[in-house]
VMD Tcl script that draws the C-alpha trace (Angstrom):
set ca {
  {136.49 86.61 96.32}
  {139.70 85.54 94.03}
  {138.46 88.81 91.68}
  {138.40 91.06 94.40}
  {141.93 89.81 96.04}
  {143.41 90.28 92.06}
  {141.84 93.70 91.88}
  {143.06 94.84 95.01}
  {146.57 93.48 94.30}
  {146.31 95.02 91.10}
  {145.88 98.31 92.59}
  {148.34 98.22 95.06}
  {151.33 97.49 91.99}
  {149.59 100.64 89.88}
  {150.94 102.66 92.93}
  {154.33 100.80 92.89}
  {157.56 102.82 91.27}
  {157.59 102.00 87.29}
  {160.00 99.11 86.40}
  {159.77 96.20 84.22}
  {158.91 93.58 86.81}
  {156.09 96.24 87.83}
  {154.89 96.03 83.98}
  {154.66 92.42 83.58}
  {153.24 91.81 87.19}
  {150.47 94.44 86.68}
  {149.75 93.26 83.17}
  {149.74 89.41 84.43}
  {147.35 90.63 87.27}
  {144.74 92.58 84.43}
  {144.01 89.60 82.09}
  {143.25 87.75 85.44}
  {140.38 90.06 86.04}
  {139.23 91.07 82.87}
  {136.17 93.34 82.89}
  {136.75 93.84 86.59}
  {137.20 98.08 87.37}
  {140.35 99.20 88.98}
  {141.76 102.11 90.29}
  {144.16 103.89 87.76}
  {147.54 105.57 88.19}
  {145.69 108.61 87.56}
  {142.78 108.40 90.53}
  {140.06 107.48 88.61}
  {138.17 103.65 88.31}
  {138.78 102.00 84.79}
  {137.00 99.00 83.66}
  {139.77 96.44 82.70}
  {140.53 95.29 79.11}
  {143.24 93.27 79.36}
  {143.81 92.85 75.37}
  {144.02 96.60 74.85}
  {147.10 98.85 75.31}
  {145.38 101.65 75.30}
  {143.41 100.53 78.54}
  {146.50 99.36 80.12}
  {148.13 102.68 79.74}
  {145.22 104.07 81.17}
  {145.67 102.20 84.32}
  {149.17 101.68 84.57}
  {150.22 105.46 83.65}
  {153.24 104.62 81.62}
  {152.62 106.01 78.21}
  {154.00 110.00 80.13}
  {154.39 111.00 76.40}
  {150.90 110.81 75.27}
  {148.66 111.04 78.51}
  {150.80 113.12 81.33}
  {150.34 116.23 79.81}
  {146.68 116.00 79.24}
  {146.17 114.74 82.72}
  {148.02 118.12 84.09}
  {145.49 119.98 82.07}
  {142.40 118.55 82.66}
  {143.07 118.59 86.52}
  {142.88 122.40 86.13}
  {139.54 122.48 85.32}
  {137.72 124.26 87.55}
  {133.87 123.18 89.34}
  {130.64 124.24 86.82}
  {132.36 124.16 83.99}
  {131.94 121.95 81.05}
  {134.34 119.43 79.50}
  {133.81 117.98 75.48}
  {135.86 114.68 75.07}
  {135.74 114.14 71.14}
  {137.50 110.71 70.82}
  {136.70 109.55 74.35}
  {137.65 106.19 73.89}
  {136.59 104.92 77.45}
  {136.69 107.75 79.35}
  {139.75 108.77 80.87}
  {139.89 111.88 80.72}
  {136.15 112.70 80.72}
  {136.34 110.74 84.45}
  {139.61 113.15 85.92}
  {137.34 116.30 84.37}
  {133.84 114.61 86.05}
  {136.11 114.48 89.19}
  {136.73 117.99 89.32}
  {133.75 119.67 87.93}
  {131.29 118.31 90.60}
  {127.42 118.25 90.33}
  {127.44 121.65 88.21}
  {129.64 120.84 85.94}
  {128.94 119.21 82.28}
  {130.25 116.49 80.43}
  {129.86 115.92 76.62}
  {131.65 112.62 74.95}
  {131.79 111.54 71.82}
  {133.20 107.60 71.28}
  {131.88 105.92 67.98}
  {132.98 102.01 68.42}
  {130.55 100.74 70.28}
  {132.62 98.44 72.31}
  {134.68 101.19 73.84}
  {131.45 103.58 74.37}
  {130.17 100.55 76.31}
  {133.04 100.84 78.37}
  {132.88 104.40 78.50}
  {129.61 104.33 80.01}
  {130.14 101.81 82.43}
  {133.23 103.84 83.61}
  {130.73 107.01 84.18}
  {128.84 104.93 86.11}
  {131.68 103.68 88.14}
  {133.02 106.90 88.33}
  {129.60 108.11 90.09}
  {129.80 111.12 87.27}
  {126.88 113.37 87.57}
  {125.58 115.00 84.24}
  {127.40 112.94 82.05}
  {126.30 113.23 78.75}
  {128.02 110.45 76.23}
  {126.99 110.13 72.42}
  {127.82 107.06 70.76}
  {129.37 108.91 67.02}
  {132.05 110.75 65.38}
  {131.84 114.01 64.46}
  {131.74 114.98 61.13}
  {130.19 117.30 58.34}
  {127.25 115.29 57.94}
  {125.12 112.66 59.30}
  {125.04 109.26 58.11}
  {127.69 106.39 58.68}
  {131.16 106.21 57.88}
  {133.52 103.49 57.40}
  {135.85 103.57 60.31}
  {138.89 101.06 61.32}
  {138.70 100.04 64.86}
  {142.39 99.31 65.37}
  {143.79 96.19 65.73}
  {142.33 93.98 68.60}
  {145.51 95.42 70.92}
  {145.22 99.12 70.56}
  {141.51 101.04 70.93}
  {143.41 104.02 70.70}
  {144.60 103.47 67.05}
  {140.82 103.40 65.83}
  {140.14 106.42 62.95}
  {137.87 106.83 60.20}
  {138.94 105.03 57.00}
  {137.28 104.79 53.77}
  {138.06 100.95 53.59}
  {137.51 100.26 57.45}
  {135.35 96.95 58.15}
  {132.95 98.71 60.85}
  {130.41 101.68 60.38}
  {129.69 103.68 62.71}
  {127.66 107.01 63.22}
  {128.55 110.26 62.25}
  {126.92 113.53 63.36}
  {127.33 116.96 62.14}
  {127.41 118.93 65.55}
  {125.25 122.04 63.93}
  {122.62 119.92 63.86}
  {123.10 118.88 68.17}
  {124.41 122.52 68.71}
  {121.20 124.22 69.57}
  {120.11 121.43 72.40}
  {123.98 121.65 73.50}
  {123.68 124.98 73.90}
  {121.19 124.50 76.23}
  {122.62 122.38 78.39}
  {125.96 124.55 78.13}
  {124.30 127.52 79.11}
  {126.89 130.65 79.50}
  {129.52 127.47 81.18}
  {133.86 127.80 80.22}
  {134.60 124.89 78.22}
  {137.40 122.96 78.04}
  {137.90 120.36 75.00}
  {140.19 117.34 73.83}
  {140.61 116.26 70.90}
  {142.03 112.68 69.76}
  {140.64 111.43 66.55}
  {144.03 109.99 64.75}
  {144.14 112.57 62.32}
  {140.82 113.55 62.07}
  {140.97 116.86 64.11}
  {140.65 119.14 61.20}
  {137.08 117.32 60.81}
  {136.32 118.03 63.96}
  {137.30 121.52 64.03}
  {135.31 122.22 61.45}
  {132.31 120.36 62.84}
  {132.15 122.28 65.59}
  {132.56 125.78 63.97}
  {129.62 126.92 65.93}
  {131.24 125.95 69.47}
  {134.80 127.39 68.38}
  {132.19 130.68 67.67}
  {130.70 130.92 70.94}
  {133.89 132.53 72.77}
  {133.33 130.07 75.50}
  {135.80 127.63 75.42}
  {138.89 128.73 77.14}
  {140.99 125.84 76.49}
  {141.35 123.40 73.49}
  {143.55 120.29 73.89}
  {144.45 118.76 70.75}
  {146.32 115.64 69.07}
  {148.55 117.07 66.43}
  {150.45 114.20 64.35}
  {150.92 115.19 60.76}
  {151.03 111.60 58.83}
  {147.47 111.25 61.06}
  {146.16 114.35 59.69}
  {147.55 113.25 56.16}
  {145.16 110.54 56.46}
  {142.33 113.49 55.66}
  {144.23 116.26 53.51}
  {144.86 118.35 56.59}
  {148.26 119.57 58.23}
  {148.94 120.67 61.46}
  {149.32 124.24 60.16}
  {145.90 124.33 59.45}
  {144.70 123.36 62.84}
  {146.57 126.57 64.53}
  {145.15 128.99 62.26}
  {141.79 127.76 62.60}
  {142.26 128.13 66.41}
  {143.92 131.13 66.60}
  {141.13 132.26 64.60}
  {138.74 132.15 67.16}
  {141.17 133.70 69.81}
  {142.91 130.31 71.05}
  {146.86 130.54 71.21}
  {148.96 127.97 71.49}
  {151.40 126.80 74.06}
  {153.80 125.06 72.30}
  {154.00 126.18 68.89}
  {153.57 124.51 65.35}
  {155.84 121.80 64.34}
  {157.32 120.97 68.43}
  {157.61 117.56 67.84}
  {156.23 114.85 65.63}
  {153.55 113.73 67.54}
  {152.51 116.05 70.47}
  {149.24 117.11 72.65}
  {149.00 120.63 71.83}
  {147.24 123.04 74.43}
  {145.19 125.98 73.02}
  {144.05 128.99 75.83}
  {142.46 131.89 75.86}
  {144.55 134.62 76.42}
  {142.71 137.55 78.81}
}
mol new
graphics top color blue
foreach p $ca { graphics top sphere $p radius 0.5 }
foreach p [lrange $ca 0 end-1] q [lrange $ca 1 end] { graphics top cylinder $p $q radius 0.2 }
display resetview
C-alpha cells in the first residue's frame, strides 16, 4: 500500500511545472520505490531505477536537449509501421513508437547490458506492447563478444563498447538476422534510432542491407564527434553514408557538438 501511495505521488510531481524543489521531491520519491513502474513525463510506464540518471530523465523529462526532439519524432510514426531502437537502453522510445504503431506495427530493439535489457523487457510488458521483438546484443561486423563499459553505476546511458571495458557482451552482425528480419518487416516504413556513444558508424555499416532496402523513411541518429572518435569515425562520415542511400538530413553536419540528427526520405 505505502508503494502504491509513493508511486502515485510520484506521478502526480512528473506532471508538476519543472523547478528545483520538483527535482529533488521527484527524485526523493523514486529511490523510495525502486523497481516500482511509473508513469513518465512522456506517457509511457517506466520501471524505476533510482541510481540511474538516465532512468530519471526518462521519467522526469528534464534532459529537453537530448530526449525532446526524439520524442517529437517518434510520435509521428504512423500505425503498421516498424520501429528499430539500436541502443534501446530500457525502452523509451521503443514504448512512445509501440504506442503509436498498434497491433500491426513492429518493434525491433537492440540493448546489450543485460541489466538494462531486463528492464527493457519488463517495460514492454508494462507497456502492453504487441509484437515487440527485443535482442539482447550490439550490433557489429561480426558475431562474437566484445568488451563493452557499462557506464558508471549512475548513468546507463553512458555505456559503449570499449576495448578495456570489464563486461562482455554479445555482438551480432545484422546480415546474418537480416533475412528472418526481413520477414517479419515485410514491405513495412521503418523508422530507426540510433544511440550507441559513438558507435553509430558501426552500426551503419552493420546494417548496410536495411539502409539498402529503400524502406526506412526516417533515421534518427546520435552524432557527437569525441564519441565517434572513440571508433575512427566522424560525423562527416555518417551523412554521406546516409545520404547515400537517399536519407537527407534536417539539420546539417557540424549543428552543434552533440545533437540528435534526423535523416528523411525526401519524396
Amino acid at each position: 500500500m505505502k508503494k502504491t501511495v509513493l508511486k502515485l505521488f510520484a506521478e502526480a510531481v512528473v506532471e508538476r511545472p519543472e523547478s528545483a524543489m520538483r527535482s529533488r521531491v521527484l527524485g526523493a520519491a523514486l529511490r523510495r520505490i525502486d523497481g516500482v513502474p511509473v508513469r513518465s513525463r512522456y506517457g509511457v510506464v517506466m520501471r524505476t531505477r533510482s541510481h540511474d540518471l538516465t532512468n530519471y530523465y526518462c521519467i522526469s523529462g528534464e534532459n529537453h536537449v537530448d530526449y525532446d526532439d526524439v520524442f517529437s519524432v517518434v510520435s509521428t510514426i504512423r500505425p503498421g509501421m516498424a520501429f528499430f531502437d539500436i541502443g534501446a537502453n530500457a525502452g523509451l522510445f521503443s514504448m512512445v513508437a509501440g504506442k503509436r504503431l498498434g497491433p500491426d506495427g513492429v518493434i525491433v530493439a537492440f540493448e546489450p547490458s543485460p541489466r538494462t535489457f531486463h528492464d527493457l523487457v519488463a517495460n514492454a510488458v508494462a507497456n502492453g506492447l504487441a509484437n515487440f521483438h527485443p535482442f539482447c546484443a550490439a550490433l557489429g561486423l561480426e558475431n562474437g563478444v566484445a568488451r563493452f563499459d557499462s557506464g558508471n553505476e549512475g548513468h546507463s546511458g553512458a555505456a559503449h563498447f570499449d576495448g578495456q571495458g570489464k563486461m562482455f557482451v554479445t555482438q551480432m552482425r545484422f546480415a546474418d538476422m537480416w533475412p528472418s528480419l526481413r520477414e517479419l518487416i515485410g514491405d513495412r516504413k521503418i523508422m530507426v534510432k540510433i544511440d550507441v556513444e559513438g558507435a553509430e558508424d558501426i552500426v551503419l555499416t552493420s546494417i548496410a542491407d536495411l539502409l539498402a532496402s529503400g524502406q526506412i523513411e526516417t533515421c534518427i541518429v546520435e552524432v557527437d564527434q569525441g564519441y565517434l572518435e572513440r571508433f575512427g569515425s566522424s560525423a562527416a562520415a555518417l551523412y554521406a553514408k546516409l545520404e547515400a542511400v537517399g536519407l537527407k538530413p534536417r539539420l546539417g553536419l557540424g549543428t552543434r557538438p552533440h545533437y540528435n540528427e534526423v535523416f528523411e526520405r525526401q519524396g
